[in-house]
DRENDO-1510 file (C-alpha; in Angstrom, 1 decimal, always signed):
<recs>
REC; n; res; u; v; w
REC; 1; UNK; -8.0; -159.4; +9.5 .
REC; 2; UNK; -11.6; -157.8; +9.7 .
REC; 3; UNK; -14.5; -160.6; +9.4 .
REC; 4; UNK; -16.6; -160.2; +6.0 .
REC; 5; UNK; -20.0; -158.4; +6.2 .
REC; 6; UNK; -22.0; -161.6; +5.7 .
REC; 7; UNK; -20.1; -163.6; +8.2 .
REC; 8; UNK; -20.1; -160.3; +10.6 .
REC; 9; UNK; -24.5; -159.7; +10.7 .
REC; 10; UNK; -24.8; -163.4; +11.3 .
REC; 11; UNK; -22.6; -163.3; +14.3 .
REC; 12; UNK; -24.5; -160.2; +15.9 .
REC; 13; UNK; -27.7; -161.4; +14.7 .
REC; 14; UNK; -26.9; -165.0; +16.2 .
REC; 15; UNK; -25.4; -163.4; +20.0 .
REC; 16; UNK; -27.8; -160.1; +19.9 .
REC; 17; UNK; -30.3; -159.8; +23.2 .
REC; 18; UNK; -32.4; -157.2; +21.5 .
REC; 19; UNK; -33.6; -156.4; +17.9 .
REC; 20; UNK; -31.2; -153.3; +17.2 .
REC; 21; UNK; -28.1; -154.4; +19.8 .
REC; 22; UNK; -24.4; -154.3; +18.0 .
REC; 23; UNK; -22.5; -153.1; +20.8 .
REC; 24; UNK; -23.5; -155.7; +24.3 .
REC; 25; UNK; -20.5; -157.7; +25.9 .
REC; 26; UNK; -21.6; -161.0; +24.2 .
REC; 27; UNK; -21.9; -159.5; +20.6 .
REC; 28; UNK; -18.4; -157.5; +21.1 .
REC; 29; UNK; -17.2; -160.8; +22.6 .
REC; 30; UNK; -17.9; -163.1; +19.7 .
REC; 31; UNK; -17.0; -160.6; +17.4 .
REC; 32; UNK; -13.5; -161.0; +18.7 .
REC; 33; UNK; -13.4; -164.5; +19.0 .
REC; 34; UNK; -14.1; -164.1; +15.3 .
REC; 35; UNK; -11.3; -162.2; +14.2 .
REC; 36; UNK; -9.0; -164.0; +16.4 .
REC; 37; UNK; -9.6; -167.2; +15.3 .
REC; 38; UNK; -9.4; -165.9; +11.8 .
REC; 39; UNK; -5.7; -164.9; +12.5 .
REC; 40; UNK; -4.5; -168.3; +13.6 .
REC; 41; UNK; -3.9; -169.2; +9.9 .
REC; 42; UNK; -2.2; -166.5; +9.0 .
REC; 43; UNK; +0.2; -166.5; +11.4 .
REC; 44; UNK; +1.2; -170.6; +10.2 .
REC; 45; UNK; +2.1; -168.7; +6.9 .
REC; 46; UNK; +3.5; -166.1; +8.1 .
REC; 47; UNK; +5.4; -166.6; +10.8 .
REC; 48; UNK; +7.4; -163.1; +11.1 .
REC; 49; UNK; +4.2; -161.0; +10.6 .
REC; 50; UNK; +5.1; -159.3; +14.3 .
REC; 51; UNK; +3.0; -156.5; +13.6 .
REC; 52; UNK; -0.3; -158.5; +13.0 .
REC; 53; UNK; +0.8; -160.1; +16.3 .
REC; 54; UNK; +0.5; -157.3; +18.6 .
REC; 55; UNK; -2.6; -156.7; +17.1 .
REC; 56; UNK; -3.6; -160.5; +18.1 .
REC; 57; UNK; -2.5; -159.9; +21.6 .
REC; 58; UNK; -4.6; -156.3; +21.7 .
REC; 59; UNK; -7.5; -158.5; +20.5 .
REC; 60; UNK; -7.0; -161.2; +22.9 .
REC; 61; UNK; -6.5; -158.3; +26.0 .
REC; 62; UNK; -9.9; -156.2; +25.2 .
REC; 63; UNK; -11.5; -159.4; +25.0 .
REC; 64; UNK; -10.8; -161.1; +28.4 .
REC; 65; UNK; -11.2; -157.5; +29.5 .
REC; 66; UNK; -15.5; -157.7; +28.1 .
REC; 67; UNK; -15.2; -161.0; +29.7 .
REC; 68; UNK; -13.9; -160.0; +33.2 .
REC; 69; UNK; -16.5; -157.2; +33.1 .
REC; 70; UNK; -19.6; -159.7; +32.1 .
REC; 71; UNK; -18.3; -162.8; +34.9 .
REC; 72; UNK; -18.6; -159.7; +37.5 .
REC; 73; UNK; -22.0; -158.3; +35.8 .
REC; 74; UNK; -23.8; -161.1; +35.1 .
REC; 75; UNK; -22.5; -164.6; +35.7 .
REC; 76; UNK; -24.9; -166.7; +34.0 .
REC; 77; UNK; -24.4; -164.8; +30.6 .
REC; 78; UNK; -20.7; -165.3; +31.5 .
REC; 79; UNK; -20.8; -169.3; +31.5 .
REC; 80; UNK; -23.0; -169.2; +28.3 .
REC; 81; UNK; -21.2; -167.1; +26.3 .
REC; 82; UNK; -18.0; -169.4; +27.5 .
REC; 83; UNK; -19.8; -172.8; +26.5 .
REC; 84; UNK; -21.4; -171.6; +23.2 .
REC; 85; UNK; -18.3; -169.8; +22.1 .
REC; 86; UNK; -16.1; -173.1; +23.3 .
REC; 87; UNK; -13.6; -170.4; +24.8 .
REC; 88; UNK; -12.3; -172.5; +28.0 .
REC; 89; UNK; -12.1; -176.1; +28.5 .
</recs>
């Protein structure tokens, strides 16, 4: 499920480091976390929706893949992105 436009700018603009950034590890990162919390409802309706699924599980991978890269890059932004995104308890 793609996030709306609306709800989309106010993620970058909230998780942007510069004026005209779309594309840094934290932006990408919550723009993930977006979608894949957007997909947990669906799949309590619809169960057998397999395909979405795999799509959940690519989402999921390239995401802990931006995160593996940011821990080793730049630890600090790592632990904030993890505490204001309430990704691991």
């Amino acid at each position: 499920m793609a996030l709306e436009k609306a709800k989309k700018k106010e993620t970058i603009s909230k998780y942007k480091i510069s004026k005209n950034d779309s594309g840094s590890d934290e932006v990408q990162i919550a723009l993930l976390t977006g979608r894949i919390n957007g997909l947990s409802g669906h799949f309590e309706k619809n169960v057998k929706d397999h395909h979405s699924r795999y799509g959940l599980i690519k989402m999921v991978s390239r995401r802990k893949k931006l995160l593996k890269h940011l821990q080793s890059e730049a630890p600090e932004k790592y632990h904030q992105i993890l505490t204001r995104l309430d990704l691991r308890k």
